[in-house]
Residue, then its C-alpha position, 0 to 999 in steps of 0.5 A: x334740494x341738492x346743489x347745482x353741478x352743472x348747466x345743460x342747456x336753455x330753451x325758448x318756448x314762445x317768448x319765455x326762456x328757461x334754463x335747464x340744470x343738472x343738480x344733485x339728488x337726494x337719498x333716493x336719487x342721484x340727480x335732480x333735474x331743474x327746468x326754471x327761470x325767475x317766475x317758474x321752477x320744475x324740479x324732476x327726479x333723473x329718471x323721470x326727467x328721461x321720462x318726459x324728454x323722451x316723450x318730447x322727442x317722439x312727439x316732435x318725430x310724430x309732428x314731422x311725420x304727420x306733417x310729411x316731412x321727408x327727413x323722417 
């Protein structure tokens, strides 16, 4: 695993906290990004990371949506 550039954010889901950090790839990538914290430690290449945050951010509008939250 390469070494850490940068850190994105943090988030909280339930009582758990997890930072997200932006580190540097391998051969094949040119970033990983690591979603962790003292217990846990996802490690997705770039392009699959995008993968997965999008997926999030269309279940969030679909949440909004269905729940007939007009802002949406």
């Amino acid at each position: 695993m390469g070494e850490k550039i940068l850190d994105l954010d943090k988030i909280t889901i339930g009582n758990t906290e997890l930072n997200i950090e932006l580190n540097e790839g391998t051969k094949n990538e040119k970033y990983n990004i690591h979603i962790q914290n003292e217990r846990i430690n996802l490690s997705y290449k770039d392009f699959n990371f995008i993968k997965l945050a999008s997926c999030f951010i269309v279940a969030k509008k679909r949440l909004k949506i269905f729940k007939g939250d007009s802002n949406e």
